[in-house]
N, CA and C of each residue as an Amber inpcrd file, in Angstrom:
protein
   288
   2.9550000  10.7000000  -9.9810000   1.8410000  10.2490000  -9.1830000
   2.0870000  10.5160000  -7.7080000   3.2900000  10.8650000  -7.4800000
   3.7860000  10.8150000  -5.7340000   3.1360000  12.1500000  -5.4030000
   3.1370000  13.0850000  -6.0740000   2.2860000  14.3210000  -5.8380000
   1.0620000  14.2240000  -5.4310000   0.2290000  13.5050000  -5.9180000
  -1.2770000  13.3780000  -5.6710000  -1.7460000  12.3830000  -4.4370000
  -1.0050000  12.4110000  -3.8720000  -1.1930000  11.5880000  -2.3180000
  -1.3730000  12.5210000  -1.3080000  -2.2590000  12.7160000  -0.4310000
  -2.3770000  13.5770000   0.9060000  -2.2780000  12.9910000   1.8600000
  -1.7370000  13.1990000   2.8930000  -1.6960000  12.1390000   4.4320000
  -2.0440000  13.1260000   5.5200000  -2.9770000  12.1770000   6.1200000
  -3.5090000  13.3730000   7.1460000  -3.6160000  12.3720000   8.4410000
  -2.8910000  12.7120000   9.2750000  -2.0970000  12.0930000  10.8480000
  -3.8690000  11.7370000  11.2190000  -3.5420000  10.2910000  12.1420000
  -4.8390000   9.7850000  12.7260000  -4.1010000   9.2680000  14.0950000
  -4.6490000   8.8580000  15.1630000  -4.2630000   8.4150000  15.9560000
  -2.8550000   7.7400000  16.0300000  -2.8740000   6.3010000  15.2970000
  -1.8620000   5.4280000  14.9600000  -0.6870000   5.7170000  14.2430000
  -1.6860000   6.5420000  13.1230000  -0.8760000   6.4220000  11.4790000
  -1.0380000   7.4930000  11.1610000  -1.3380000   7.1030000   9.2710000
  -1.9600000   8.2990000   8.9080000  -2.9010000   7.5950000   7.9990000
  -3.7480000   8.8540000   7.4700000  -4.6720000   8.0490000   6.5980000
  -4.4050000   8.4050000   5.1360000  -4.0930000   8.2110000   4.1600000
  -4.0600000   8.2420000   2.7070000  -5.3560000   8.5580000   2.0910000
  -5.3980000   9.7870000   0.9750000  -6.2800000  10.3720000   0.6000000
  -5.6300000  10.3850000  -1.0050000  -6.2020000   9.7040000  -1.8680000
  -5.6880000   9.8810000  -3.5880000  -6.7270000  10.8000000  -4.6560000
  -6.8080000  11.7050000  -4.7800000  -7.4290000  12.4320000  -5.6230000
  -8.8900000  12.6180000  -4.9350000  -8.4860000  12.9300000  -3.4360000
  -9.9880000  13.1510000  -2.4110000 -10.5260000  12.5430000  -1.6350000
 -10.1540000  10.9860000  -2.2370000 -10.5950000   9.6790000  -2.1390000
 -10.0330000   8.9990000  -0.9730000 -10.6600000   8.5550000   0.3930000
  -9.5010000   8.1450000   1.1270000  -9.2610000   6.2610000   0.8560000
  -7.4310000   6.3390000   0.6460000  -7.8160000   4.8590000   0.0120000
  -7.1260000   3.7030000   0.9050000  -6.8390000   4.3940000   2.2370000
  -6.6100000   3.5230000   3.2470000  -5.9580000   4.1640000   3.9560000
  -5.0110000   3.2030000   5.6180000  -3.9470000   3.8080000   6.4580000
  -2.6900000   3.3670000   6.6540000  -1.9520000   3.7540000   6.8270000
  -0.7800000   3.1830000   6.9330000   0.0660000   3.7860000   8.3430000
   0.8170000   2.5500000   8.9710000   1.0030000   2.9410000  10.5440000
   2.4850000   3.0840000  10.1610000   3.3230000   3.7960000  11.1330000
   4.9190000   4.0100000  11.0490000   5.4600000   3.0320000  11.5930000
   6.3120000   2.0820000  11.6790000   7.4020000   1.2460000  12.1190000
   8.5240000   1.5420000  12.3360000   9.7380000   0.4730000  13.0980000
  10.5910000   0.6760000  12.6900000  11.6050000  -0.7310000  12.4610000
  12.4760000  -0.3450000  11.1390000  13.1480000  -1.4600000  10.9980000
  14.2210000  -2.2280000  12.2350000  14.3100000  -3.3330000  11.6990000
  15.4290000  -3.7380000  12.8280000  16.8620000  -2.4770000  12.8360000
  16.5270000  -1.9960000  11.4250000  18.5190000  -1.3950000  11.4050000
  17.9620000   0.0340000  11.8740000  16.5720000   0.1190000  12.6380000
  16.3660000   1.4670000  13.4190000  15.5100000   2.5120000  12.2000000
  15.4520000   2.2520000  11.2290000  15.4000000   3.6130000   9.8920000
  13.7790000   3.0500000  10.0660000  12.7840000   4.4130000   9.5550000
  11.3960000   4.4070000  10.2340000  11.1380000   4.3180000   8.8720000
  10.1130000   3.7530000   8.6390000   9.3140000   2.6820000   8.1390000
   8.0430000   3.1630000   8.1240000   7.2610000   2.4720000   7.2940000
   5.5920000   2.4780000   7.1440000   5.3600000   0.6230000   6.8600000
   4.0340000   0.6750000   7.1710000   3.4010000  -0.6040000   7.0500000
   1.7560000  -0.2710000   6.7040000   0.9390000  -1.5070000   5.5300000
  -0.0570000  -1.2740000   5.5930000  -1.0460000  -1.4830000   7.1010000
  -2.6160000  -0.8130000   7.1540000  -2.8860000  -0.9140000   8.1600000
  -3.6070000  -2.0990000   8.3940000  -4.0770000  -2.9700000   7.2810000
  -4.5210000  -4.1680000   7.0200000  -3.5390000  -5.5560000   7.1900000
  -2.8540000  -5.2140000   6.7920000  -1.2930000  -6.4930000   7.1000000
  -1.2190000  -6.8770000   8.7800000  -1.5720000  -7.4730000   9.0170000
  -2.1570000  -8.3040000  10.3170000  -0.7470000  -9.3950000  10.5670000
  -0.3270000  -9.2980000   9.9370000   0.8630000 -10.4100000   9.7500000
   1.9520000 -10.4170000  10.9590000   2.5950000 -11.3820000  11.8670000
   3.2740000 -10.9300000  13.0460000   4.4920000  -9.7440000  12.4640000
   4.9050000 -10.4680000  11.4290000   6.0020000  -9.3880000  10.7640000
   5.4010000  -9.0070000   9.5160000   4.7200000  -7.3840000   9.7480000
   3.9990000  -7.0000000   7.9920000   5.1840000  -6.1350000   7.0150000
   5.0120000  -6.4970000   5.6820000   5.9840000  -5.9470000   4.4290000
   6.0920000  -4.6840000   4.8290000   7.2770000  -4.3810000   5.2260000
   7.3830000  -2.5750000   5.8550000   7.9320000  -1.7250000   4.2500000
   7.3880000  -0.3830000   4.1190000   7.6510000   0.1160000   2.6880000
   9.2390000   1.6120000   3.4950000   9.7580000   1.7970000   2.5150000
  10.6190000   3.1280000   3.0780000   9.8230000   4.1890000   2.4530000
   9.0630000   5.2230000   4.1650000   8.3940000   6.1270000   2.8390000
   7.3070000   6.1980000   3.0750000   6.7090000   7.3550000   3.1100000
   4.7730000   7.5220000   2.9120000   4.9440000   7.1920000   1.5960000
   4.9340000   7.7850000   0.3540000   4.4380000   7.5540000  -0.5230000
   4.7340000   6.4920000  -1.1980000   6.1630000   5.6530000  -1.0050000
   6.1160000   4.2770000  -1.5810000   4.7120000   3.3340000  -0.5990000
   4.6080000   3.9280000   0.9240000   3.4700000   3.0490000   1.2270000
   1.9580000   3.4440000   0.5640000   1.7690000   4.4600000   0.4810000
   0.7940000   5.2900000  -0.7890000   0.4830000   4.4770000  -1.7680000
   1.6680000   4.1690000  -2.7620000   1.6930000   3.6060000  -3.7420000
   1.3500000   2.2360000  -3.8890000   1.2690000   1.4210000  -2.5380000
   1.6230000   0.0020000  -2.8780000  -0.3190000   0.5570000  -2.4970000
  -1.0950000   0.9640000  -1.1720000  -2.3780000   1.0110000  -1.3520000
  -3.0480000   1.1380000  -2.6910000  -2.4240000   2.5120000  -3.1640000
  -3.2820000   2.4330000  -4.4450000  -3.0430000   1.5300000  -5.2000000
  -2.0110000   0.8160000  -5.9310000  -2.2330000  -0.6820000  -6.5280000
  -2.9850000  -1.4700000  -6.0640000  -3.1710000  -1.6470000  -4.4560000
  -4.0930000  -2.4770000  -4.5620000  -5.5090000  -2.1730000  -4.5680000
  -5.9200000  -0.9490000  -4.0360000  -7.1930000  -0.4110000  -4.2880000
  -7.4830000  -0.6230000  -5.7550000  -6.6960000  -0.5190000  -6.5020000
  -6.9490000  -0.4130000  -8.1390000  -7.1670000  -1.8130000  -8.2910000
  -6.2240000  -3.0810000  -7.8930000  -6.9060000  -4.0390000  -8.3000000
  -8.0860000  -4.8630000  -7.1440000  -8.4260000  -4.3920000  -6.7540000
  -9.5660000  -4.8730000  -5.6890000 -10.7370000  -4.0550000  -6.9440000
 -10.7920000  -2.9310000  -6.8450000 -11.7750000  -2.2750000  -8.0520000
 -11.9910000  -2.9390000  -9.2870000 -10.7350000  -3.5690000  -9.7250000
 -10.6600000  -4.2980000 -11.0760000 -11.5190000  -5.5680000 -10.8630000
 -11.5220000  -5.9730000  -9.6980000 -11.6640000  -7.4560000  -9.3990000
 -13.7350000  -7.4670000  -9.2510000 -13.7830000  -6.1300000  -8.4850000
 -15.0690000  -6.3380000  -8.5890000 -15.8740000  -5.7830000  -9.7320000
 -15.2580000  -5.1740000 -10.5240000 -15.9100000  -4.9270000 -11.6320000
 -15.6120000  -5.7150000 -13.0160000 -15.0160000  -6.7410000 -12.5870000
 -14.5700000  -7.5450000 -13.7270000 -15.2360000  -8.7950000 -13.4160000
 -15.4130000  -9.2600000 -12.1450000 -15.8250000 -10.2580000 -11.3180000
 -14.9610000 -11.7980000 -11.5720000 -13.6670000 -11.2670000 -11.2100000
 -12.7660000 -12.3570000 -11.3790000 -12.4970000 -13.4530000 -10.2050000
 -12.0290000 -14.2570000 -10.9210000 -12.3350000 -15.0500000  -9.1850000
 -11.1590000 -15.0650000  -8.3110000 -10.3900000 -15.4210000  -7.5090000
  -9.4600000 -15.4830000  -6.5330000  -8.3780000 -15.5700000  -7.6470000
  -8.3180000 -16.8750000  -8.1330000  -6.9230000 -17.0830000  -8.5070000
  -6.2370000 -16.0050000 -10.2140000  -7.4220000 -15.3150000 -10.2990000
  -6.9400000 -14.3910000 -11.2230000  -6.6570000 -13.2740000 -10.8220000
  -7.0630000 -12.9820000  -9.5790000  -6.9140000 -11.7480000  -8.6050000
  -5.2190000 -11.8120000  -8.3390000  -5.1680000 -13.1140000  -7.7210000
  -3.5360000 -13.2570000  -7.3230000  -2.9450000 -13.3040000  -8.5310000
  -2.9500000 -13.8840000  -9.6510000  -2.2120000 -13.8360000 -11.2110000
  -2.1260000 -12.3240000 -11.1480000  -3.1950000 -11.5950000 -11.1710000
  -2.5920000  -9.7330000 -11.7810000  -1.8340000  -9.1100000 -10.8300000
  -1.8690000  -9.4850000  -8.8770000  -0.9910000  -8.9330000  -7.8340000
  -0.0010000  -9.6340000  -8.2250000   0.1940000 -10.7960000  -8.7730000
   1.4660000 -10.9930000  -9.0000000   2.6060000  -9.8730000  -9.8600000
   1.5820000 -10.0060000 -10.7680000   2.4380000  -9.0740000 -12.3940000
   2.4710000  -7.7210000 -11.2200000   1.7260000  -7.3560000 -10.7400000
   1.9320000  -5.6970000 -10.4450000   2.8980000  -5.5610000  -8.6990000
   3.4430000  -6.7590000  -8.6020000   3.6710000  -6.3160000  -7.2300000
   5.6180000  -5.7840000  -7.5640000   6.3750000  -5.0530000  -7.1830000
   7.1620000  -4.1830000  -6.8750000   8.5940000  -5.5200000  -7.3770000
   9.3800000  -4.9300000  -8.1190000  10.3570000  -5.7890000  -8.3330000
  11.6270000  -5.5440000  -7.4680000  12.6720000  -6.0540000  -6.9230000
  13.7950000  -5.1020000  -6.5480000  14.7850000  -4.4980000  -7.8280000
  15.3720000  -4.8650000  -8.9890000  15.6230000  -4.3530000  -9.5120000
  14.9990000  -2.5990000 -10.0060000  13.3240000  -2.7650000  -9.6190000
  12.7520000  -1.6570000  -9.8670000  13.0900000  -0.3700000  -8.9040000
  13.2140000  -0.6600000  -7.2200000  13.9100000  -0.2350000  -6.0450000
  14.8360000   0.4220000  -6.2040000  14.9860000   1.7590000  -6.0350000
  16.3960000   3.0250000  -6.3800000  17.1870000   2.6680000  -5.4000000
């Protein structure tokens, strides 16, 4: 799936494009230990979940684009929204 991601530089960031589709942006950071970083462009947070990586940050958009899609076409309510980000969010054992 890491193949099918396009990033195309915007002012800030870049913007993420999945099969044509643009499915959000993601800005560059950098960690405290200096090593550069991505962050979503929505994470408003004083300190937002930094990913290592365009395409691990790629990846975490499209999960959630996928379940935001799920949510409105299923018409689930909040707390089942957070039950399925739970199951799908990134384990560290999963982390190379």
């Amino acid at each position: 799936m890491s193949g099918s991601y396009r990033f195309e530089p915007t002012t800030e960031g870049f913007a993420v494009y999945y099969r044509g589709r643009k499915i959000g942006e993601i800005f560059p950071a950098k960690e405290s230990s200096g090593r550069h970083c991505f962050y979503l462009s929505f994470d408003d947070r004083p300190r937002p979940r930094t990913y290592r990586g365009k395409t691990k940050a790629a990846e975490a958009l499209h999960a959630i684009q996928r379940l935001t899609a799920a949510a409105k076409k299923r018409r689930w309510r909040s707390e089942k929204l957070v039950l399925m980000a739970w199951d799908q969010r990134p384990r560290a054992s999963e982390t190379p």
